[in-house]
N, C-alpha and C positions, 0 to 999 in steps of 0.2 A: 329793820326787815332783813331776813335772811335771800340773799344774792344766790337763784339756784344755780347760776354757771360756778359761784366759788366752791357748791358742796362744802361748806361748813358745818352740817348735822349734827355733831356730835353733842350728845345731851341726855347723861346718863339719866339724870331723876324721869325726861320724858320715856327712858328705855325701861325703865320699872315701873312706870304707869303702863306705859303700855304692854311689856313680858306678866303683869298683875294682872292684866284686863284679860290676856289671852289664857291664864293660867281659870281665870272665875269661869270664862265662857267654857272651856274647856272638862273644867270640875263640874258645872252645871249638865252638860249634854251627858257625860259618864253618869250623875247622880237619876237623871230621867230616865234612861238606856238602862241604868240597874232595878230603878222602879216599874219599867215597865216588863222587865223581865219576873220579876218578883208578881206582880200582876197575874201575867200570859202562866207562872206556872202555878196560879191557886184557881185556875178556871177546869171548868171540867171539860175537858176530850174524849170523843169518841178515839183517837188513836194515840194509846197513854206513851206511845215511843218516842214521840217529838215533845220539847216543850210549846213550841211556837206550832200548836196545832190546826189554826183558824187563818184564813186570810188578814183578818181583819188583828189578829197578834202580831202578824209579820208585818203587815203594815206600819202597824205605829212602834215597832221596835226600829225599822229604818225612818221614817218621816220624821216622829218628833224629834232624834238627836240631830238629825241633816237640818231640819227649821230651826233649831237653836246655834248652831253651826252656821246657817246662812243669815239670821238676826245678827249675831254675834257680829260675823264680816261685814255686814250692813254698817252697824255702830262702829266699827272701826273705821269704815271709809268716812263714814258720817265727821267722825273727831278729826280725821285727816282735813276734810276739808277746815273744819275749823280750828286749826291748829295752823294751816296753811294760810288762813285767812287774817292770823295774827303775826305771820311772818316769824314762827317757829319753826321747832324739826317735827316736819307732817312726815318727811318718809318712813319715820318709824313705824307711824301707826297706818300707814300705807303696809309698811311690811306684813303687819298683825292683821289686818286686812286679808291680804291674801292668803298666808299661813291660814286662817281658820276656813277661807273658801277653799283653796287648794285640799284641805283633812275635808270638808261637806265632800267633795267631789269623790275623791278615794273611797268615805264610808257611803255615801250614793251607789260607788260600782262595786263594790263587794257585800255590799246588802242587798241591791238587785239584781246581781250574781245568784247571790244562796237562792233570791225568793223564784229563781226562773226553775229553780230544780223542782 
């Protein structure tokens, strides 16, 4: 069992399961975010100058990649504890954890940024 006062972590294979896992969640919220813009512009608009011309466009262009973003963080904490539970290196996927909440929060405030305008 890993001693957390010695911080002996190091554990490369755990650091590419985990940099792989944050790489999928990542590729996945882009692949949604690009689908749902592909969506928002084969719908019709009364105002053809925006793409995201409906509430309900700009909605789900911020929501669904933030919910796959906070799912994603969810399963990393989730593996943390269980990886902690085996007396592994959990702060890795602790780290992967937050990097994907920390990028939800950013794409939260600058997509509900754009949609106050």
């Amino acid at each position: 069992m890993v001693d957390d006062v010695e911080k002996r972590w190091r554990d490369p294979r755990m650091f590419r399961h985990a940099a792989t896992y944050v790489v999928a969640v990542l590729a996945t919220a882009t692949l949604v975010f690009l689908l749902i813009l592909w969506w928002a512009a084969r719908r019709e608009c009364t105002n053809a100058d925006t793409l995201l011309c409906d509430a309900t466009a700009q909605a789900a262009v911020v929501i669904a990649p933030s919910a796959i973003l906070l799912f994603g963080g969810i399963g990393a904490f989730v593996e943390t504890y269980i990886q902690w539970r085996r007396g592994r290196a959990w702060p890795i996927w602790q780290g992967a954890g937050w990097f994907l909440f920390v990028l939800m929060v950013v794409y939260l405030g600058i997509g509900g940024g754009s949609l106050g305008r």
